[in-house]
C-alpha positions as CSV (number, residue, x, y, z in Angstrom):
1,X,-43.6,-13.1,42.1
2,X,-42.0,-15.5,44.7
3,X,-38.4,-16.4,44.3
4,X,-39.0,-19.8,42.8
5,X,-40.6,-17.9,39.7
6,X,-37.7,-14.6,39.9
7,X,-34.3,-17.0,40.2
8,X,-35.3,-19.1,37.1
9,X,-36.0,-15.5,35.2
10,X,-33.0,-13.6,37.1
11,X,-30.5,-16.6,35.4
12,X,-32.2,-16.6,31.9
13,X,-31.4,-13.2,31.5
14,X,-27.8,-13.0,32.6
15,X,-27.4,-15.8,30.5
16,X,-28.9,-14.2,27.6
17,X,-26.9,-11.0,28.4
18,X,-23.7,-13.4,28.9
19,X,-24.0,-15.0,25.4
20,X,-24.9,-11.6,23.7
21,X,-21.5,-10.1,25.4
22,X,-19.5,-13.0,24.2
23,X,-20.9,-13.0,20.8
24,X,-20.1,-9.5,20.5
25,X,-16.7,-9.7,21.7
26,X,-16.5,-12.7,19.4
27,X,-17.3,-10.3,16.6
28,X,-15.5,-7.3,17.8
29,X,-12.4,-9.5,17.9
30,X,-12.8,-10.9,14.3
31,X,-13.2,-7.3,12.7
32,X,-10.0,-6.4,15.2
33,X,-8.0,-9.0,13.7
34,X,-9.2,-8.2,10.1
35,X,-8.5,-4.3,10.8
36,X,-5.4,-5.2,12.1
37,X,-4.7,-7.0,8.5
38,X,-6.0,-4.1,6.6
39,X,-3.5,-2.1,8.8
40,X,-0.1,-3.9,8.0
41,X,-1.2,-3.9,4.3
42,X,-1.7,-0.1,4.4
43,X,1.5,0.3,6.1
44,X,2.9,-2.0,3.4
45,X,1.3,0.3,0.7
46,X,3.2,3.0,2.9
47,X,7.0,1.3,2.4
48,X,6.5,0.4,-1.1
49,X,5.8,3.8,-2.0
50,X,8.6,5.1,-0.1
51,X,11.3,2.4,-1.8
52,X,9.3,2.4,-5.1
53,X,10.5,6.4,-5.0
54,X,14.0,5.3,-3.8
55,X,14.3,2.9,-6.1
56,X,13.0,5.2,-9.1
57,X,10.8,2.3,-9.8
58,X,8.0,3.4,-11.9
59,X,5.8,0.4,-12.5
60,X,6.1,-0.5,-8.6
61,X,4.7,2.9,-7.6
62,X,2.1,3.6,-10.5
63,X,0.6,-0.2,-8.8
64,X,-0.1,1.8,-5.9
65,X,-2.3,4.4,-7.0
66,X,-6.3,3.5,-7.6
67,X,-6.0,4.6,-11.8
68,X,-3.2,5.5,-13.8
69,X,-4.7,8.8,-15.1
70,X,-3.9,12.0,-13.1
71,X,-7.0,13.7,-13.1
72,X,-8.9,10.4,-11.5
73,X,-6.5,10.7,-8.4
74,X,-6.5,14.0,-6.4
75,X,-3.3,15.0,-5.6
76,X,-3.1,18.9,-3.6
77,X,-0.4,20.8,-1.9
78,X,-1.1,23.7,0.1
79,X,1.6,26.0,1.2
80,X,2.6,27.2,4.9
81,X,2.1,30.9,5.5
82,X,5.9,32.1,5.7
83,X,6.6,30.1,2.8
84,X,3.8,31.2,0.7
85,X,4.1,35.1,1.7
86,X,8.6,34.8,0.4
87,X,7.2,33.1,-2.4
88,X,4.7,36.1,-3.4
89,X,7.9,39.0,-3.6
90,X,8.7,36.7,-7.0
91,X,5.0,36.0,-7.7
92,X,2.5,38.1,-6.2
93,X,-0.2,35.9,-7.8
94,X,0.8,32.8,-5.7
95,X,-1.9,31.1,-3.3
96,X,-2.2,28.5,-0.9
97,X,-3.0,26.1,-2.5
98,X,-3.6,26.7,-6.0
99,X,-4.3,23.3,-8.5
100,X,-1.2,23.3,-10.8
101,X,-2.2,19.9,-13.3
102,X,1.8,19.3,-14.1
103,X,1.9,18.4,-9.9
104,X,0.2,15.0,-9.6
105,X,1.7,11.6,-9.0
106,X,3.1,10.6,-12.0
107,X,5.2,13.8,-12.2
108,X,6.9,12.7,-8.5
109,X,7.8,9.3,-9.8
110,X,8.8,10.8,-13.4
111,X,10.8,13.6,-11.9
112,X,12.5,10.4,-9.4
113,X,13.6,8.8,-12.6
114,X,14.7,11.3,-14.7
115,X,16.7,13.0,-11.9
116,X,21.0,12.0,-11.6
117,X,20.5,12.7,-7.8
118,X,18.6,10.0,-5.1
119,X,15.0,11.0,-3.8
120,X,13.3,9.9,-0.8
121,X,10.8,10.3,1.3
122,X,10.6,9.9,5.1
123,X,7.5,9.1,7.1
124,X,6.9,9.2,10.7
125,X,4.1,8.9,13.2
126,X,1.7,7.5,10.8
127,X,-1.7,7.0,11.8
128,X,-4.7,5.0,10.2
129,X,-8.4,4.5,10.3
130,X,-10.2,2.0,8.6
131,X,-13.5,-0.3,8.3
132,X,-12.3,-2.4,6.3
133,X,-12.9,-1.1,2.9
134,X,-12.1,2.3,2.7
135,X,-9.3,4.1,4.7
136,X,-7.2,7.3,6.1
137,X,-3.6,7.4,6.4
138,X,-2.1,10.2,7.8
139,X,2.1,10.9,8.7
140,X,4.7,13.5,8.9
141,X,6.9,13.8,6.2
142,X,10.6,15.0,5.1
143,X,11.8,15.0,1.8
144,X,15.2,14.4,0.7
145,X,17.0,15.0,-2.2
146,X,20.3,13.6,-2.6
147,X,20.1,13.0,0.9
148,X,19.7,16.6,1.9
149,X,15.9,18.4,3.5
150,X,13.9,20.0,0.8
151,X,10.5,20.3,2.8
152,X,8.3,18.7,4.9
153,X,5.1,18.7,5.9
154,X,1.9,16.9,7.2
155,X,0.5,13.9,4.3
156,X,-2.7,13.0,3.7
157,X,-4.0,9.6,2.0
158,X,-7.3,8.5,1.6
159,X,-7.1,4.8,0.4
160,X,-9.8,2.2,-0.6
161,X,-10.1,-1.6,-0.4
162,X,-10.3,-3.2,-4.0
163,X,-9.9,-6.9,-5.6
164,X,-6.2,-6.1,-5.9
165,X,-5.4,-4.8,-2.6
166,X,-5.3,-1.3,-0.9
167,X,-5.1,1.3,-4.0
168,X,-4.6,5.2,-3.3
169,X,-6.9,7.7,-4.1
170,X,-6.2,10.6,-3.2
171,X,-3.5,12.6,-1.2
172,X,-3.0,15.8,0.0
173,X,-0.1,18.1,2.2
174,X,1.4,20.8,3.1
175,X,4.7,22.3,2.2
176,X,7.1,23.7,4.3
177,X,10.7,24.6,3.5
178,X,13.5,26.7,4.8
179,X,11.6,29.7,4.5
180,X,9.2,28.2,6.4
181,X,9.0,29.2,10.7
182,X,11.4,26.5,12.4
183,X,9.3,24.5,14.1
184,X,8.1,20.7,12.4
């Protein structure tokens, strides 16, 4: 091929590959801004749970959660080591992470309400990942009662996109306490 035939050929393909790259960026950017939506309502699903527990709102929180029946929402603890071994000199039959039906979500809330002293819970360095439609939401936490530590921990959320909004499915995290080795 001479260069009359190769320059005409050359410029048809970097403009192909141009367009291509900008309508992929174009795209890219679109689901960025939409992930970037989904984020801030995740985050917002975040601080309502926090003040729904606060505010020993029941109705707020139980909105929140994907079903209103514990056993369609998994909800698991699993202790830390230290913990776990003091807690086996008073129950040698204790494990990790054993499934106790009276834990779930509605006993947090329930337990919130019913109790004369304030409950909260802290989150920090949360992280998420999402596609849109179904997401993780991970976070340190410390839990206070009546404004003092009871344990803390690492939390867990998996989450998922529905006609109402971001809905919680299931959540999981550990437990550490004073018994537990310093560090957090």
């Amino acid at each position: 091929m001479d260069d009359r035939t190769t320059r005409p050929l050359m410029r048809a393909r970097f403009t192909l590959l141009l367009c291509a790259g900008l309508l992929a960026a174009g795209h890219a950017g679109a689901q960025s801004t939409a992930h970037a939506e989904d984020v801030k309502a995740i985050e917002q699903v975040l601080e309502t749970f926090r003040t729904a527990l606060v505010n020993k709102d029941k109705p707020t929180y139980m909105s929140l959660f994907f079903s209103d029946k514990p056993e369609d929402i998994g909800w698991q603890f699993v202790s830390e080591d230290v913990r776990l071994q003091d807690i086996r000199r008073t129950k040698p039959d204790a494990i990790k992470a054993r499934q106790i039906p009276s834990n779930n979500f509605i006993s947090l809330i329930d337990n919130a309400v019913a109790s004369s002293t304030s409950k909260e819970e802290v989150f920090s360095n949360p992280r998420i990942e999402t596609d849109g439609d179904a997401a993780s939401l991970t976070f340190d936490y410390t839990f206070l009662s009546d404004g003092v530590k009871q344990n803390w921990g690492k939390e867990m959320w998996q989450l998922i996109r529905t006609e109402q909004g971001w809905k919680i499915f299931s959540v999981i995290y550990s437990v550490r306490d004073e018994r537990s080795p310093a560090t957090e």
